[in-house]
FITORDREN-341072 format. One record per residue (C-alpha): y, x negated, z; residue in three letters. Coordinates in steps of 0.25 Angstrom, whole numbers, padded with zeros to 4 digits, always signed. Layout:
<sites>
YXZALA ...
</sites>
This chain:
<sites>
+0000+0000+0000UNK +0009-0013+0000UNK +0015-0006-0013UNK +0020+0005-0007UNK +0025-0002+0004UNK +0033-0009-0004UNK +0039+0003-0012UNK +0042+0009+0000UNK +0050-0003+0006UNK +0057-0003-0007UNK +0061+0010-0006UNK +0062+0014+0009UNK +0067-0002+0015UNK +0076-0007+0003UNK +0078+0008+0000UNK +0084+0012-0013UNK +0101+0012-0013UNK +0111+0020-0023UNK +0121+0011-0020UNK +0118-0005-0023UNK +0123-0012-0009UNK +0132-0026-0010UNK +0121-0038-0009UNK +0128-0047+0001UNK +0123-0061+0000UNK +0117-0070+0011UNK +0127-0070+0025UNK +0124-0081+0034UNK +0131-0090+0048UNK +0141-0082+0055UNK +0141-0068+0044UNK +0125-0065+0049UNK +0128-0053+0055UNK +0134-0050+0042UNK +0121-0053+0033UNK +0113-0044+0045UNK +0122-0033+0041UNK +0122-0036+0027UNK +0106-0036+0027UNK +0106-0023+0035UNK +0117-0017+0025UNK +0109-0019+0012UNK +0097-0015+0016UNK +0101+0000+0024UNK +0112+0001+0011UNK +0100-0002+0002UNK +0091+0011+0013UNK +0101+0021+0013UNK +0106+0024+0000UNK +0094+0026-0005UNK +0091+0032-0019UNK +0091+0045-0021UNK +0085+0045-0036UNK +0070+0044-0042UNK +0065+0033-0047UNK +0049+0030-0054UNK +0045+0014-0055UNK +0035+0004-0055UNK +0033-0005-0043UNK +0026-0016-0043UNK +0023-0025-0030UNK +0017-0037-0030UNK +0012-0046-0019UNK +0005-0061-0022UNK -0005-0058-0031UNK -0006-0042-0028UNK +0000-0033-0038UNK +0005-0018-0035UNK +0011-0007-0044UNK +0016+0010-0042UNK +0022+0018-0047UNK +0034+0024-0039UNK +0042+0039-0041UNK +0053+0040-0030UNK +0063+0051-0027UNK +0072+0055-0015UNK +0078+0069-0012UNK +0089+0065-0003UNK +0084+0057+0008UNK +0070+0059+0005UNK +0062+0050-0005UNK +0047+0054-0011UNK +0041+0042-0019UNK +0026+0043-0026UNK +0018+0029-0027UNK +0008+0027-0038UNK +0000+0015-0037UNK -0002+0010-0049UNK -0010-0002-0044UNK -0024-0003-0035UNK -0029+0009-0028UNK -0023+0022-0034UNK -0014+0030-0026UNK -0001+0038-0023UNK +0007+0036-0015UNK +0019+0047-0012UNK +0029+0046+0001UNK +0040+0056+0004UNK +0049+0051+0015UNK +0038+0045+0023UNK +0027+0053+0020UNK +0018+0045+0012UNK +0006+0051+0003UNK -0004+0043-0002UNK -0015+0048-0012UNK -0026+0040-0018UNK -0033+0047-0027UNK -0047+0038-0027UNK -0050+0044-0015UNK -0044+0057-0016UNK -0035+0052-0001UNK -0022+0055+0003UNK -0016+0049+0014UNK -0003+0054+0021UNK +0006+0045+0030UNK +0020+0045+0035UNK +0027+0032+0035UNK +0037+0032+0044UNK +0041+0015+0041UNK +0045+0018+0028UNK +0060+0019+0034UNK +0058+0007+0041UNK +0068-0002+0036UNK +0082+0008+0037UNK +0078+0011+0050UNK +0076-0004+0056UNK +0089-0007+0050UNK +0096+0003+0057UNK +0090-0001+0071UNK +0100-0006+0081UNK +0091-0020+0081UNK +0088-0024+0067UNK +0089-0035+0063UNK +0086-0036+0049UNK +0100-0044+0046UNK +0096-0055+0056UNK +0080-0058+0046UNK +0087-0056+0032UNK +0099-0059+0023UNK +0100-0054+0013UNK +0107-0061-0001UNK +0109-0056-0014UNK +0102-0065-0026UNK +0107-0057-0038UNK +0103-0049-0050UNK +0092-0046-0056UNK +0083-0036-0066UNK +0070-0028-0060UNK +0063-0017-0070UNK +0075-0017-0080UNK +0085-0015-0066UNK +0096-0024-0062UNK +0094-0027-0046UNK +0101-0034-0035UNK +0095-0045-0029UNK +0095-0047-0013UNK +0087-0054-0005UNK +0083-0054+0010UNK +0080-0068+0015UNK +0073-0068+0028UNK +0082-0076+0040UNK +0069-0083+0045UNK +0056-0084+0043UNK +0050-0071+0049UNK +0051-0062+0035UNK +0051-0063+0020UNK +0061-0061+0011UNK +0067-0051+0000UNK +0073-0050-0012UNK +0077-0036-0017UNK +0082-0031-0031UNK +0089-0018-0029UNK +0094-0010-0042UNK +0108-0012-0045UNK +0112+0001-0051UNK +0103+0011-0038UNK +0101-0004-0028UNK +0085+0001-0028UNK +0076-0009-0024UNK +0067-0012-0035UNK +0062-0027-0032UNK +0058-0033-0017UNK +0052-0048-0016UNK +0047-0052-0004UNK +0051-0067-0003UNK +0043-0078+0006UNK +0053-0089+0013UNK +0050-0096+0000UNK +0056-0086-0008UNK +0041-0084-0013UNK +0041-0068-0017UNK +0030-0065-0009UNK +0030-0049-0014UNK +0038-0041-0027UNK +0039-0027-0027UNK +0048-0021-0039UNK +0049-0011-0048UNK +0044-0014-0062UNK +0050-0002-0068UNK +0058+0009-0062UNK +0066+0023-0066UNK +0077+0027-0057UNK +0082+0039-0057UNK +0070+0046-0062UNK +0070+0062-0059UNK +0058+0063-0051UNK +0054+0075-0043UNK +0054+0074-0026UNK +0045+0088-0027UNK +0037+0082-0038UNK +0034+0070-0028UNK +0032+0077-0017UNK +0022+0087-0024UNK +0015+0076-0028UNK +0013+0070-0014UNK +0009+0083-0008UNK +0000+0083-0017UNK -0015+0081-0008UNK -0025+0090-0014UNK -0038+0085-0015UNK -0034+0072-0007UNK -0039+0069+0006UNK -0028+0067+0015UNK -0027+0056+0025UNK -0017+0056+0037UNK -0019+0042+0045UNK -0011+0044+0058UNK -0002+0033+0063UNK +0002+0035+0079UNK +0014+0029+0084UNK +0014+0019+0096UNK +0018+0006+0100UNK +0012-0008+0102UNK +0016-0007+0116UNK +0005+0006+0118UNK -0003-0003+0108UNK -0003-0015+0118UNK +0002-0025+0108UNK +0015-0031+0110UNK +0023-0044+0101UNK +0024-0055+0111UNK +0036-0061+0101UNK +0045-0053+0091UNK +0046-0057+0077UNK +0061-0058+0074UNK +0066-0048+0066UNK +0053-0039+0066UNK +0054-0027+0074UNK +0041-0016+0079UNK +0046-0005+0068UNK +0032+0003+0073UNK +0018+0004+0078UNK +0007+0014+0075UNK -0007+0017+0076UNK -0017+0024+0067UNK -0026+0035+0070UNK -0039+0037+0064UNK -0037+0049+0054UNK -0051+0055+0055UNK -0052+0054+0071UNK -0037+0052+0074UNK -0042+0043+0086UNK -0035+0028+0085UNK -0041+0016+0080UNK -0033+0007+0088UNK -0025+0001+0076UNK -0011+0000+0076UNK +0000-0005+0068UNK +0014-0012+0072UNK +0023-0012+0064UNK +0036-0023+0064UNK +0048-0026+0053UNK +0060-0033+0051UNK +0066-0022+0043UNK +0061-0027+0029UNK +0047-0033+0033UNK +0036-0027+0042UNK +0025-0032+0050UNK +0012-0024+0054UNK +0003-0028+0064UNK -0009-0018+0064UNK -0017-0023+0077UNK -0030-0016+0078UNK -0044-0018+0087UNK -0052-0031+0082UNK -0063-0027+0074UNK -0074-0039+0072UNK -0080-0032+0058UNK -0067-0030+0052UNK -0059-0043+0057UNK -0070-0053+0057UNK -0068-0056+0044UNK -0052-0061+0047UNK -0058-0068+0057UNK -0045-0072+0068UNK -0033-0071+0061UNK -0029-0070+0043UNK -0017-0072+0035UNK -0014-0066+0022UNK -0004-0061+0014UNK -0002-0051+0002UNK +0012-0053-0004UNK +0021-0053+0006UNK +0011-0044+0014UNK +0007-0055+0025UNK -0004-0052+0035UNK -0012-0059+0046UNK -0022-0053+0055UNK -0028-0059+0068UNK -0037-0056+0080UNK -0030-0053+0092UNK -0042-0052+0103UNK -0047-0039+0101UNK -0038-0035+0091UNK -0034-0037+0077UNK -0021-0040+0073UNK -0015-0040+0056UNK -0001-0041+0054UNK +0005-0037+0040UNK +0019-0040+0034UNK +0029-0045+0025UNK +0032-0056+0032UNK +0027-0072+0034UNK +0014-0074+0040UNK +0023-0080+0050UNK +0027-0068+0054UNK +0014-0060+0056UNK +0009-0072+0066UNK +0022-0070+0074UNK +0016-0056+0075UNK +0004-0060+0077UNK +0005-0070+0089UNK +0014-0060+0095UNK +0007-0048+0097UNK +0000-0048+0109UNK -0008-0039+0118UNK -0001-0032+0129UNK -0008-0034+0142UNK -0013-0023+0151UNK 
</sites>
């Protein structure tokens, strides 16, 4: 689902602006308060006027040697947005979400699967919290011009102040300032991840009852509500032993079995910075499933990183887009509460 997460960070993070906002170059020495705010102002400019046309394109993402593509049909009615996915790579699905209902069909199986997601605001919101800090991670500079599917687009980047976070480089349409390019930048400058339109209609006369019809749409699917519970690390007896700077806990929930609705002991934490997030999902070891990652693995997908490790009789992974760095600082942090 990396794809739609990507879409959806695109469209819900960066947002989709009618008005193109000033790109302020690099502040630095005594003006940093200034380049805080001039971060924070770009990117809450670039959330709240968002689009209020239709648009159908292309998006293609890709990460190492991994390859994605759908088929995306967006519209908004006011405040609200409805967007249909279609992936046109991999497993077949369809993927609709109204606000932050999301639908997902896979027709193979004949499944549904119905979920709310209740993070996809997560950006505008931590930038409106008393204590963010986004303005203290990242600056932001403007690189220049450029073309993407036969669009001009701004160039800006958002380079990481230390070493605790990638970095990003953002073409926004000149004429409508939508995002139509990320990369996702090491402290090399390597582009650890692209995701882009490769072609894209704007102001395409699409149907919100249309869309919504189509995601409504359940007969002969079985449909599948898994059931996440709110709570809190605290009541999970886990707590970080050291912060991460800049990362803040955005959320934690656990998952009910949806046959039984009992709880199988899993749960996930949820951290971010503002642009980049960190899960650690912390779960009972399992010697059939975990013997194979023996102790502790480092991977990474794109600009996915991932490490996963035993902690006595449990088992830790911690997934983000961020340096391994990073997910070991997590790691080494979190720590059983004693009773």
């Amino acid at each position: 689902m990396k794809l739609l997460v990507i879409c959806w960070m695109l469209l819900a993070l960066m947002g989709a602006a009618q008005g193109q906002p000033t790109m302020p170059s690099v502040v630095s020495g005594s003006r940093a308060g200034t380049a805080q705010s001039s971060v924070e102002q770009w990117l809450l400019r670039l959330q709240e006027v968002a689009s209020q046309g239709a648009y159908v394109g292309t998006f293609v993402l890709t990460a190492g040697n991994h390859m994605s593509s759908a088929r995306i049909w967006h519209v908004c009615e006011g405040s609200q947005q409805i967007e249909r996915v279609e992936a046109l790579t991999g497993v077949r699905r369809s993927i609709f979400r109204r606000n932050d209902q999301v639908m997902t069909y896979l027709p193979e199986s004949r499944v549904a699967i119905a979920e709310k997601r209740t993070s996809l605001g997560l950006f505008p919101n931590l930038l409106k919290r008393a204590d963010s800090s986004i303005g203290q991670h990242y600056q932001l500079v403007s690189i220049g011009q450029d073309r993407v599917a036969g669009m001009g687009a701004d160039v800006v980047q958002l380079v990481p102040r230390d070493g605790w976070r990638f970095g990003y480089r953002v073409w926004t349409e000149q004429t409508t300032g939508m995002v139509i390019k990320l990369q996702t930048l090491d402290a090399r400058q390597t582009v650890l991840e692209q995701a882009a339109f490769s072609d894209l209609q704007m102001a395409q006369p699409l149907s919100w009852a249309k869309l919504s019809a189509m995601m409504d749409k359940t007969d002969g699917y079985l449909i599948k509500k898994p059931e996440l519970v709110s709570t809190s690390a605290d009541q999970q007896g886990w707590h970080l032993k050291a912060d991460v700077p800049g990362f803040k806990s955005i959320s934690c929930h656990k998952r009910l079995e949806s046959s039984a609705g009992v709880e199988d002991g899993a749960f996930q934490w949820v951290f971010s910075d503002g642009l980049a997030t960190v899960s650690l999902f912390i779960e009972a070891f399992d010697a059939t499933r975990h013997m194979k990652l023996q102790h502790h693995d480092d991977f990474a997908i794109g600009a996915t990183q991932v490490q996963t490790r035993r902690i006595g009789d449990w088992w830790l992974t911690v997934v983000g887009e961020v340096p391994q760095l990073t997910l070991q600082r997590f790691a080494q942090s979190l720590e059983r509460k004693i009773k």
